[in-house]
TITORNU-227517 format. One line per field, with one value per atom (N, C-alpha, C): atom name; y, x, z. Coordinates in nm, 2 decimals. Each point is the difference from the previous one (the first is absolute). Example, Ala and Ser with C-alpha at 12.3 -4.5 7.8 and 13.67 -1.06 7.14 Angstrom:
// TITORNU-227517
atom: c(N; CA; C; N; CA; C)
c2: c(-0.57; 0.12; 0.12; 0.11; 0.11; 0.11)
c1: c(1.32; -0.09; 0.09; -0.04; 0.09; -0.08)
c3: c(0.78; 0.00; 0.00; -0.07; 0.00; 0.08)
This chain:
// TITORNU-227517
atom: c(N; CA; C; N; CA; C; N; CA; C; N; CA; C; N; CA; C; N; CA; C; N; CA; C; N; CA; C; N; CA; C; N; CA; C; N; CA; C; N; CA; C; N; CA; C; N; CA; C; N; CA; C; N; CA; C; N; CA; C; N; CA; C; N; CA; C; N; CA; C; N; CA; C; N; CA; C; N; CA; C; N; CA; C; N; CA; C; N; CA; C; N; CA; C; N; CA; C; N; CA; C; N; CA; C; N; CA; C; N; CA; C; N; CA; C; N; CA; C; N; CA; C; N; CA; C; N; CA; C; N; CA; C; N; CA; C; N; CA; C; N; CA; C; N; CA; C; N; CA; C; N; CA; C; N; CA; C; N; CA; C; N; CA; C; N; CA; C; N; CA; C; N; CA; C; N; CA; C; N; CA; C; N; CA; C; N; CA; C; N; CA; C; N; CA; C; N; CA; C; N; CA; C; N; CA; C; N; CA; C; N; CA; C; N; CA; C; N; CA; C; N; CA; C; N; CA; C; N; CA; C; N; CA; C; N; CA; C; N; CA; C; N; CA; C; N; CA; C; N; CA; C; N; CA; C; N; CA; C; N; CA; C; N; CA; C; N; CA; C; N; CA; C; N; CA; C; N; CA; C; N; CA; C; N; CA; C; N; CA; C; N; CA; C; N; CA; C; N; CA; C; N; CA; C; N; CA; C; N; CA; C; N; CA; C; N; CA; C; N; CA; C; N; CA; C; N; CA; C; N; CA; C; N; CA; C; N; CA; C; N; CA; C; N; CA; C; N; CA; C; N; CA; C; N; CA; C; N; CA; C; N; CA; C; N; CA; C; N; CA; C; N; CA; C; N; CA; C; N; CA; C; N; CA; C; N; CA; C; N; CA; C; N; CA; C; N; CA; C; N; CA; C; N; CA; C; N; CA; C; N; CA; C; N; CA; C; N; CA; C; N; CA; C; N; CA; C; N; CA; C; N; CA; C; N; CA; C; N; CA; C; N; CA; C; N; CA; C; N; CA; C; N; CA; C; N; CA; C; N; CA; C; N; CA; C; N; CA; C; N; CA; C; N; CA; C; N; CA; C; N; CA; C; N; CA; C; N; CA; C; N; CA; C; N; CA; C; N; CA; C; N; CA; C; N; CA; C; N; CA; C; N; CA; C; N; CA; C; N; CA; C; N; CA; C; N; CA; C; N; CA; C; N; CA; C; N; CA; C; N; CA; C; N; CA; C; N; CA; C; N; CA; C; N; CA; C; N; CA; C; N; CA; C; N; CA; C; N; CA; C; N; CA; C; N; CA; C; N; CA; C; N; CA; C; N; CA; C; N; CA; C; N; CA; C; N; CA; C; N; CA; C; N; CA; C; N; CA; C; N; CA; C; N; CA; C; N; CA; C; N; CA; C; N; CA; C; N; CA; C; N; CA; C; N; CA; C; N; CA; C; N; CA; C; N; CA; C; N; CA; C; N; CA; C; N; CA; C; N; CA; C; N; CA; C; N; CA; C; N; CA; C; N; CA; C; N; CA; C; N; CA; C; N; CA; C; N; CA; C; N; CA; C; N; CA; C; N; CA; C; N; CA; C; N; CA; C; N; CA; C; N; CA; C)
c2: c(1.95; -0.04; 0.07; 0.09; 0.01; -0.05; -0.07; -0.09; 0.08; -0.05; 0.14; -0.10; -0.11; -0.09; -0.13; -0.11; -0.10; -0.06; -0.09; -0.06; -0.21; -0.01; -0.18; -0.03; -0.10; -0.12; -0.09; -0.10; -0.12; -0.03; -0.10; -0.09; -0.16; -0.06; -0.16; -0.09; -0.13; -0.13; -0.06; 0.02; -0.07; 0.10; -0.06; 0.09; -0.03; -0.04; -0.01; 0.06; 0.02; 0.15; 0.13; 0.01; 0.15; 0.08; 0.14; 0.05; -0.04; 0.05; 0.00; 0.03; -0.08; 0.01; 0.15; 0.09; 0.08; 0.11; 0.04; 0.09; -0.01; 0.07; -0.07; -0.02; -0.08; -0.08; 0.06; 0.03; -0.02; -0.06; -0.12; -0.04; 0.03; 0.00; 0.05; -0.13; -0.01; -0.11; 0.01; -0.05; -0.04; -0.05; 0.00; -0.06; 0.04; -0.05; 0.06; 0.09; 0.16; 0.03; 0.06; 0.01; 0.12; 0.13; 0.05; 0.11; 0.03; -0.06; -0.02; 0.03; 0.02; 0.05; 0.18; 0.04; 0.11; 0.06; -0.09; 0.06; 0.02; -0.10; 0.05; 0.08; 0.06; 0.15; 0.10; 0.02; 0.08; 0.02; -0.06; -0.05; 0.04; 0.03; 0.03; 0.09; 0.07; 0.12; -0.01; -0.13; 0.00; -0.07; 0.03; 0.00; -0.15; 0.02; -0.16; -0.07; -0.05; -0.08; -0.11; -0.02; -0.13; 0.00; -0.13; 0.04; -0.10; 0.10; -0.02; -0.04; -0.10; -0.11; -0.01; -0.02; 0.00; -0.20; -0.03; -0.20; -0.04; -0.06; -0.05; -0.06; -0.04; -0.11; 0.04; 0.12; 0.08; -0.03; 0.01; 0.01; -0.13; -0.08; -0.12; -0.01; 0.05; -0.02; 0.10; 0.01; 0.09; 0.09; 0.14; 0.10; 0.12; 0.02; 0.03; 0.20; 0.07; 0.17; 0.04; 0.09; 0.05; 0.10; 0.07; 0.09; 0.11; 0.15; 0.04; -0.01; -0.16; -0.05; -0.06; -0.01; -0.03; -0.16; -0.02; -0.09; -0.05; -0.17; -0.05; 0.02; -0.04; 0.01; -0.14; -0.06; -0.15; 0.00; -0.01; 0.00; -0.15; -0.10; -0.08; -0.08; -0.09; -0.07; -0.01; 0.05; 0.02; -0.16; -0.03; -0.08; -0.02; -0.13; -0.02; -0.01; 0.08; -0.02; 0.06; 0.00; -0.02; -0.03; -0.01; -0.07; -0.06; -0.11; -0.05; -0.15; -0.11; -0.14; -0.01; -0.13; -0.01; -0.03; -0.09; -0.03; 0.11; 0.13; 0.13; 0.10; -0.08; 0.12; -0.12; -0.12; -0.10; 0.07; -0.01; 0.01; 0.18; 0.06; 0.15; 0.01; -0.08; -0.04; -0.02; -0.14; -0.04; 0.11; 0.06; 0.15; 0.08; 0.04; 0.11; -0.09; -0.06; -0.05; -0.07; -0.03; -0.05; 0.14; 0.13; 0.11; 0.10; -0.02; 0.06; -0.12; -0.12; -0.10; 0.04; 0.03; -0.01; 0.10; 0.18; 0.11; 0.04; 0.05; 0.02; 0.12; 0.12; 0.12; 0.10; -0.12; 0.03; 0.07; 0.09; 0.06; -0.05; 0.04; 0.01; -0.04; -0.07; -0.03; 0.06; 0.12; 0.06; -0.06; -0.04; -0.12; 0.12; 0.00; 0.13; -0.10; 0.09; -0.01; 0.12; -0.08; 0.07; 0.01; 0.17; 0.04; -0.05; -0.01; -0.02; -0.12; -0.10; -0.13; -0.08; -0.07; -0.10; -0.11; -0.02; -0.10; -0.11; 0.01; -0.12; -0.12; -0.13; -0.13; 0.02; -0.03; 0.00; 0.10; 0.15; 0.09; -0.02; -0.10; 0.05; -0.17; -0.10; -0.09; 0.03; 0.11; 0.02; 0.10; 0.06; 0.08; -0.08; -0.09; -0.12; -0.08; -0.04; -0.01; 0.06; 0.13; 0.12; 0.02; -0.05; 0.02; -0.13; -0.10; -0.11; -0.02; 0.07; -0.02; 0.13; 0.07; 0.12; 0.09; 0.04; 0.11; 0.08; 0.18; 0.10; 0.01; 0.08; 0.02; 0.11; 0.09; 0.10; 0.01; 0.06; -0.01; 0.12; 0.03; 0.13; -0.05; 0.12; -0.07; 0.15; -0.08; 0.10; 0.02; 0.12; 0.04; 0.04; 0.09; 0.08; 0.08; 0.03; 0.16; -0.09; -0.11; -0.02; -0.03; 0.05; -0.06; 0.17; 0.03; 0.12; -0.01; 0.12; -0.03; -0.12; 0.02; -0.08; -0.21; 0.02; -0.12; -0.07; 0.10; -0.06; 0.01; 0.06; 0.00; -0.18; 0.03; -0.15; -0.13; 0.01; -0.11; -0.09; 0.17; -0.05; -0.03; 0.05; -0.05; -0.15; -0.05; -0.16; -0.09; 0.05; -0.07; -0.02; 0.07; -0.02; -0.08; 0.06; -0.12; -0.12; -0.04; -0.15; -0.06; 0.10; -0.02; -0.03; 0.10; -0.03; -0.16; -0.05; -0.16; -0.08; 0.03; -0.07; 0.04; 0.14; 0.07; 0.05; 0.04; 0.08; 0.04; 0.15; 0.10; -0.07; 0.10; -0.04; 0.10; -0.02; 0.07; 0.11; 0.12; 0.14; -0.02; 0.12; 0.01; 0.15; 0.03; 0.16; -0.03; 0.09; 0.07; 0.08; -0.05; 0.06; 0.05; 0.11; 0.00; 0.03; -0.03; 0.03; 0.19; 0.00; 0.12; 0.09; 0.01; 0.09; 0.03; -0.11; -0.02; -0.07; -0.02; -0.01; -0.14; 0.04; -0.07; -0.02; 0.05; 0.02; 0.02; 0.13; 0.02; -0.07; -0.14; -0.07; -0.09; -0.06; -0.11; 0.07; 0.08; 0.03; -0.01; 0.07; 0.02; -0.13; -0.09; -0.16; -0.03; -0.01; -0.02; 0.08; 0.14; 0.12; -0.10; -0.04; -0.02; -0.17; -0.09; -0.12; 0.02; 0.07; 0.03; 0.05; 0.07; 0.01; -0.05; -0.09; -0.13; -0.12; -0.04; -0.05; 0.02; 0.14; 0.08; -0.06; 0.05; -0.02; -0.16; -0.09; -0.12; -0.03; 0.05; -0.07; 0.06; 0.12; 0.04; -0.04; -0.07; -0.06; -0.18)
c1: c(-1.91; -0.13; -0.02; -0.07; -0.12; -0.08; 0.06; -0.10; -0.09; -0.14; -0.09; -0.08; -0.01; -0.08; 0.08; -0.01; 0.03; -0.06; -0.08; -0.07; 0.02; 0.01; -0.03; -0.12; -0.01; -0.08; -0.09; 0.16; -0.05; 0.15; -0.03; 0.10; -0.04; 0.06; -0.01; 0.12; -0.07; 0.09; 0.01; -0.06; 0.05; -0.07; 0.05; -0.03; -0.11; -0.09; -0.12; -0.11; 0.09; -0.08; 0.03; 0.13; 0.01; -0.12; -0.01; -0.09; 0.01; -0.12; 0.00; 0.12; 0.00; 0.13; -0.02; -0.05; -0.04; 0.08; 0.10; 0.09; 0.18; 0.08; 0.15; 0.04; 0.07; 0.03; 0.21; 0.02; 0.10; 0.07; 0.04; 0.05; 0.15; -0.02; 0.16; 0.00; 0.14; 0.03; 0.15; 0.06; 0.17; -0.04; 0.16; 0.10; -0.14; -0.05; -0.01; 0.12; -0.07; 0.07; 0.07; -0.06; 0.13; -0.07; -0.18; 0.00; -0.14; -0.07; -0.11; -0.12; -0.08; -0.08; 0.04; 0.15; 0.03; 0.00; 0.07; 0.01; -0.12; -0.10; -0.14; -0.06; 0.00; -0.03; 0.03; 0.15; 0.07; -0.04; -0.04; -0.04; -0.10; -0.10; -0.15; 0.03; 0.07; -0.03; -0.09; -0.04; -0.14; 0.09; 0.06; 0.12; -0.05; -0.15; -0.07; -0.08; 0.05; -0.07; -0.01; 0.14; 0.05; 0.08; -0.04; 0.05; 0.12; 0.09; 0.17; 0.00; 0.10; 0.05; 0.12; 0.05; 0.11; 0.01; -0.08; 0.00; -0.02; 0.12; 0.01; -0.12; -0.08; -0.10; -0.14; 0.00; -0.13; -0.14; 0.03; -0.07; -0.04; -0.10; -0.03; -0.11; -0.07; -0.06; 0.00; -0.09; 0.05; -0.10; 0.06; -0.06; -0.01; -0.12; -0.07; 0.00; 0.04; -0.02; -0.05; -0.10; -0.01; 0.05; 0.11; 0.02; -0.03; -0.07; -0.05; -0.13; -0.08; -0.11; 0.08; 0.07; 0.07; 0.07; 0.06; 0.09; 0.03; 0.03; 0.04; 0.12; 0.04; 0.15; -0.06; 0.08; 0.00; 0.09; 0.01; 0.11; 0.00; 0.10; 0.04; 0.06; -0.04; 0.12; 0.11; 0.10; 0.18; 0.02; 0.12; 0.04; 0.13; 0.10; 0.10; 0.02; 0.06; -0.01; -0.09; -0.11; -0.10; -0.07; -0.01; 0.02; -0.16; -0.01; -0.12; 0.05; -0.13; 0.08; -0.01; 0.10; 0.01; -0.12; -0.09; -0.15; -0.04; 0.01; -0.10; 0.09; 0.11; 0.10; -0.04; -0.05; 0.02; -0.15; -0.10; -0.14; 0.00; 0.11; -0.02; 0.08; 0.12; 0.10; -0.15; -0.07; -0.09; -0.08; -0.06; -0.12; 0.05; 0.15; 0.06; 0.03; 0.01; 0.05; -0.13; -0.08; -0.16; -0.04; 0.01; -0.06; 0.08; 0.14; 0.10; -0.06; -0.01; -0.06; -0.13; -0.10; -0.15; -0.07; 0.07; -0.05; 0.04; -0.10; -0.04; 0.03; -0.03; 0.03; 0.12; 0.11; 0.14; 0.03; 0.08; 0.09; 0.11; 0.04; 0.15; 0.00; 0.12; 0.02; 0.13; -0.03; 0.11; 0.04; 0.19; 0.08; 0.09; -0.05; 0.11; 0.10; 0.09; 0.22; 0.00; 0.12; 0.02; 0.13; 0.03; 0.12; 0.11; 0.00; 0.10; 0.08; -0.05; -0.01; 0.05; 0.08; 0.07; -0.10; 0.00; -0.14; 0.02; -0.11; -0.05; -0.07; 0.04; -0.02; -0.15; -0.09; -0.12; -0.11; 0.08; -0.07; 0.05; 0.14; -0.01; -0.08; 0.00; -0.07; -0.16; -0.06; -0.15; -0.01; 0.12; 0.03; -0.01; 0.06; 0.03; -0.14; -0.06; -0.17; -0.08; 0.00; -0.09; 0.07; 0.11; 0.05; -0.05; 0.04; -0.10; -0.13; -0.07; -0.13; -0.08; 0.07; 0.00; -0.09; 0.02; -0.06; 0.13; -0.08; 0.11; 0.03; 0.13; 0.07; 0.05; -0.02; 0.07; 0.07; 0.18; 0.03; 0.00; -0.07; 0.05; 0.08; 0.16; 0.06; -0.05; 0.02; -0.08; 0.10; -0.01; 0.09; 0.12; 0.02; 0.11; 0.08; -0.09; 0.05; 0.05; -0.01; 0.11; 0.20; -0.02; 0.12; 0.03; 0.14; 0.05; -0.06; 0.05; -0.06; 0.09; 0.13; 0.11; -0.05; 0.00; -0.02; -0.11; -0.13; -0.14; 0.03; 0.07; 0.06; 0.03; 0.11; 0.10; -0.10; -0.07; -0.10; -0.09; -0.04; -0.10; 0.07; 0.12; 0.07; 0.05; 0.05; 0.03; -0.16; -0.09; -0.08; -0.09; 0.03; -0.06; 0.15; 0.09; 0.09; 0.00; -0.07; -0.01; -0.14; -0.11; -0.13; 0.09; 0.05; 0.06; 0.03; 0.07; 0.06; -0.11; -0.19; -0.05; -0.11; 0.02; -0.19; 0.12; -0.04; 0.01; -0.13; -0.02; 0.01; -0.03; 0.12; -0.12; -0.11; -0.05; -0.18; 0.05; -0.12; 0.03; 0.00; 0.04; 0.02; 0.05; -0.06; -0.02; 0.08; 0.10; 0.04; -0.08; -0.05; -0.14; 0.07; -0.06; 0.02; -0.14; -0.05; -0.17; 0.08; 0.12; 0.02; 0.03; 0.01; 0.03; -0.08; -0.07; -0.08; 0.06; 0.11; 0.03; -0.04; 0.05; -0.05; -0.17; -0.10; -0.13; -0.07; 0.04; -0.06; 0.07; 0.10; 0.01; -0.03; -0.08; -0.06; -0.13; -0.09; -0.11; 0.05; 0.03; 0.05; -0.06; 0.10; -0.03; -0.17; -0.03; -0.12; -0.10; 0.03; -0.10; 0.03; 0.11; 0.00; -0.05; 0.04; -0.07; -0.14; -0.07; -0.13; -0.09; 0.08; -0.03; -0.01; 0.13; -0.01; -0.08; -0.04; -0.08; -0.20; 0.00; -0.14; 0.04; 0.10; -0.02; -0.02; 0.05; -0.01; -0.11; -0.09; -0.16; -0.13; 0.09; -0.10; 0.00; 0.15; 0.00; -0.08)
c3: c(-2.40; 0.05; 0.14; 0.02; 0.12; 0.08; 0.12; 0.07; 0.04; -0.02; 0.10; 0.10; -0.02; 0.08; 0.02; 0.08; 0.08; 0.09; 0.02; 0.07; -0.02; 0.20; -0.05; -0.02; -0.11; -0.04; 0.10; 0.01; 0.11; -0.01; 0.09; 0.01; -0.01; -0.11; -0.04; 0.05; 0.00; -0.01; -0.05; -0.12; -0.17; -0.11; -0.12; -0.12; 0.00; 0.01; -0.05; 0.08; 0.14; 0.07; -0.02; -0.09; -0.06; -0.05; -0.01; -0.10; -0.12; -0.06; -0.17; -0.04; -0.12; -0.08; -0.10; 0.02; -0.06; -0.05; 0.09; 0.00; -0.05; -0.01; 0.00; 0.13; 0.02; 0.13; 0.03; 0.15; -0.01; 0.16; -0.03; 0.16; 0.03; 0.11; 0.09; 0.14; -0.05; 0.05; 0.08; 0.08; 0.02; 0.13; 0.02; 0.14; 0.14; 0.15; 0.10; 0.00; 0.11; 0.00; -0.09; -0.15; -0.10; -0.01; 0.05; 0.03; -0.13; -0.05; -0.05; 0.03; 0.09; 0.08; 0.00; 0.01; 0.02; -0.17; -0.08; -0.14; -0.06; 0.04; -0.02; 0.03; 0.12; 0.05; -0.12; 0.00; -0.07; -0.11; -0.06; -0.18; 0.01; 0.07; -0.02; 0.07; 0.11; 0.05; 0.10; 0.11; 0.07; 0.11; 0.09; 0.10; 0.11; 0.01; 0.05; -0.09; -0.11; -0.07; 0.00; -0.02; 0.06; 0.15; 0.06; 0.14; 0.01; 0.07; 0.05; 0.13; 0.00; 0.08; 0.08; 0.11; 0.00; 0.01; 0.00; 0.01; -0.13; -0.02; -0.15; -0.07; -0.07; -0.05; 0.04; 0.03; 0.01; -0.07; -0.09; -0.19; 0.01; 0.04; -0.03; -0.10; -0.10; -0.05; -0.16; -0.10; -0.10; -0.02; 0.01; 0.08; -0.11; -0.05; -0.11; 0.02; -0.12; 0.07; -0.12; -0.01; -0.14; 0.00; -0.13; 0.01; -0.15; 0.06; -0.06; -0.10; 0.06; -0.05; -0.16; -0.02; -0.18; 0.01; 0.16; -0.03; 0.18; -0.03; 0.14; 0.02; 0.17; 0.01; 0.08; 0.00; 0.11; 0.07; 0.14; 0.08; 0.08; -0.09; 0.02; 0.17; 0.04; 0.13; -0.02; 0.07; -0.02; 0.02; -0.03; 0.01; 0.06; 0.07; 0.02; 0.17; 0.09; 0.07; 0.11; -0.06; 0.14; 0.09; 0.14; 0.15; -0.03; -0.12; 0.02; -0.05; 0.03; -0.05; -0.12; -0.01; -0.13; -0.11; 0.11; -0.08; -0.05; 0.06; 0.00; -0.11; 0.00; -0.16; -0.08; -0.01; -0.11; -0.07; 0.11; -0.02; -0.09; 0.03; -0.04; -0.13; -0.07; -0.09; -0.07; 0.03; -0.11; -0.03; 0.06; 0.02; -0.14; 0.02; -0.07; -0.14; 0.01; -0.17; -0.07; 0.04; -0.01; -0.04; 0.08; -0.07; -0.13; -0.01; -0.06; -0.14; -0.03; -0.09; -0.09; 0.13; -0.09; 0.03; 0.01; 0.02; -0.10; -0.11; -0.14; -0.04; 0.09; -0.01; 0.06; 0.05; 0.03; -0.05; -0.02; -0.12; 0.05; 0.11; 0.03; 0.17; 0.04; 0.11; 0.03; 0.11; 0.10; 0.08; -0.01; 0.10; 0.04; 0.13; 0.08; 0.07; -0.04; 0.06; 0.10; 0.09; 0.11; -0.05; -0.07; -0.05; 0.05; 0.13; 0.10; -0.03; -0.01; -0.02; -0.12; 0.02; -0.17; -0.03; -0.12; -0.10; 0.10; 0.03; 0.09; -0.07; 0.05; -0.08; -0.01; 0.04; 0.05; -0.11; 0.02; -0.10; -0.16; -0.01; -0.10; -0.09; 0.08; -0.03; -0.04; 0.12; -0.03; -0.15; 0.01; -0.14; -0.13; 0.00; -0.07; -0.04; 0.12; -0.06; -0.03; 0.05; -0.10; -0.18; 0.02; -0.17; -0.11; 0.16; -0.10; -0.02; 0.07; -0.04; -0.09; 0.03; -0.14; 0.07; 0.14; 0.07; -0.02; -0.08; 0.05; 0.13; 0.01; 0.10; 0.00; 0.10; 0.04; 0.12; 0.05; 0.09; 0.06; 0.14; 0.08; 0.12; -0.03; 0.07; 0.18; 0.07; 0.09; 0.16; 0.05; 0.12; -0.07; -0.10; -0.04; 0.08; 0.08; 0.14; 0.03; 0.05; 0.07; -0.02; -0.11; -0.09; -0.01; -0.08; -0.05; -0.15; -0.04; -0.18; -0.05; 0.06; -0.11; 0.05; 0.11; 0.08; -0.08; -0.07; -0.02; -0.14; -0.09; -0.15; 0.04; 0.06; -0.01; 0.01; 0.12; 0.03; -0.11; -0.09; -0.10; -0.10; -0.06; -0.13; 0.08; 0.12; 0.06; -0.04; 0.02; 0.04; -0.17; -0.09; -0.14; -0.08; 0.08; -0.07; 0.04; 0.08; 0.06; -0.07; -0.05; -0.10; -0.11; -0.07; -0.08; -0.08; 0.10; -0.03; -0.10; 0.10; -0.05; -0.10; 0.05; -0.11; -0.08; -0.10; -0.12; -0.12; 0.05; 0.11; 0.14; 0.07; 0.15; 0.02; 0.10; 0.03; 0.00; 0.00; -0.02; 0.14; 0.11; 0.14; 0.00; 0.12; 0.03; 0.14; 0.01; 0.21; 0.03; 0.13; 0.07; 0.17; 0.07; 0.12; 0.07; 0.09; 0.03; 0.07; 0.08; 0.09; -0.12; -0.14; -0.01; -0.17; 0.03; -0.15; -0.17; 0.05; -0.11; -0.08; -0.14; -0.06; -0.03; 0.07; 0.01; -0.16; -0.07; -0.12; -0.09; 0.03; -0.13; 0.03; 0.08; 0.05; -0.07; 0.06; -0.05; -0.17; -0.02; -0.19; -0.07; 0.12; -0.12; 0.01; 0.15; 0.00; -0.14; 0.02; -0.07; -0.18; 0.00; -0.17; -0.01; 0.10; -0.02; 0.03; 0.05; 0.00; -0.09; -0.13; -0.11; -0.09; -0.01; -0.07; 0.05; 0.11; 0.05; -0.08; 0.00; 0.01; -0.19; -0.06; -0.13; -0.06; 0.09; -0.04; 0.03; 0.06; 0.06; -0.11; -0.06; -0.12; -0.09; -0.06; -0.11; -0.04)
């Protein structure tokens, strides 16, 4: 896939101020802090699309891009540890699962990993409720560069064998780096072929 265009929407505080459901939908989500804002750049190729933070919990609301006029990208509120209260991650917890529930035109929801890092309780619980409620899942695990090859091999076989225990299969999941692109064209890939199947299920 060829990004040639990218442009924001709006930005909403609940699903029911999203755009039309008209397009395939795809949100990106994870940890404050795992680098989301940046992988979005990368993936579209538009280096200020989404804007990067160095203050954890940035992303307060759900933040609409069209890309290529064919399809949304949603760029989700991070979660976990960021320097906001607890009312205002409880009020944003409800936001995200309220729209991850009754957004029609979902395909798939992007849960970015911070390679670096061992399965964390938290993501793999929110993992655990996207399985139960029967939202796809895709994992990018993200900040590869900063690892060696062998280091970021090891990380990802630890961290699918800890999926393992409980999915069978676990989610498809791509290693992504924003510095050096990687991973890029099989992220788009999945997008380009669920977008087809998407287009074909709306004809039939």
């Amino acid at each position: 896939m060829v990004i040639r265009s990218a442009e924001f929407i709006k930005s909403s505080t609940s699903v029911k101020d999203c755009p039309p459901e008209n397009l395939p939908e795809y949100a990106f989500i994870g940890r404050s802090n795992v680098g989301k804002s940046s992988l979005i750049n990368m993936l579209t190729g538009f280096s200020k699309l989404a804007k990067t933070s160095s203050t954890p919990g940035k992303t307060q609301l759900i933040n609409h891009f069209l890309i290529n006029k064919q399809w949304f990208l949603a760029d989700l509120p991070g979660f976990g540890f960021a320097k906001v209260s607890q009312s205002s991650r409880l009020k944003w917890e409800n936001m995200i699962r309220n729209y991850l529930l009754k957004r029609e035109n979902l395909v798939c929801c992007f849960m970015l990993i911070d390679l670096r890092h061992k399965a964390l309780e938290n993501d793999l619980e929110f993992m655990a409720w996207l399985g139960k409620n029967q939202i796809p899942i895709c994992l990018a695990f993200t900040k590869a560069d900063k690892l060696s090859h062998n280091q970021a091999s090891a990380a990802y076989a630890a961290y699918n064998k800890e999926l393992a225990k409980k999915w069978d299969p676990v989610p498809p999941s791509v290693i992504t780096s924003c510095k050096t692109t990687t991973g890029r064209q099989e992220l788009l890939g999945y997008v380009d072929t669920w977008n087809q199947s998407y287009l074909q299920s709306t004809q039939t």
